[in-house]
C-alpha positions, 0 to 999 in steps of 0.5 A: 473506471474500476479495475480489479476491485476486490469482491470478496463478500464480507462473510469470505474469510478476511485473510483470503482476501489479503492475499489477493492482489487487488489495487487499493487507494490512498486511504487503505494505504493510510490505513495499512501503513499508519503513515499520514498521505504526507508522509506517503507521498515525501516516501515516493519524492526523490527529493524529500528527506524522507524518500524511501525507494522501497516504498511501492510506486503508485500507478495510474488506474484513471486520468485522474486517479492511482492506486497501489498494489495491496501485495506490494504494500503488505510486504513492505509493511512486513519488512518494515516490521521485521526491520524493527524486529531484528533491531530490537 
């Protein structure tokens, strides 16, 4: 079951289909956040070290599958970034 896949054909312009809300999957989080799927998931753990209540929550889109909003993400990223930013 596929819910709100984006469909953007690949000759749309790629910021265009950025700003859309769309569900992505675990290896786009890799992928956008540069973090390993260990990591992602200590993020979410309320018992790791490294839990970051920040870090967007995952949601189920099957029995047996989740996914992550793309906006969520992408402005977490940002803040990360702009957290790093002001730091420096």
């Amino acid at each position: 079951m596929l819910l709100n896949k984006n469909l953007n054909t690949p000759s749309e312009n790629k910021s265009s289909a950025n700003s859309t809300n769309t569900i992505i999957r675990l290896p786009e989080v890799i992928q956008l956040t540069g973090l390993s799927s260990s990591t992602i998931y200590d993020r979410q753990n309320r018992k790791s070290k490294r839990y970051d209540p920040e870090f967007p929550r995952r949601f189920k889109i099957g029995l047996r599958s989740v996914g992550y909003s793309r906006l969520a993400m992408e402005r977490w990223v940002s803040l990360k970034m702009s957290a790093v930013q002001i730091n420096h």
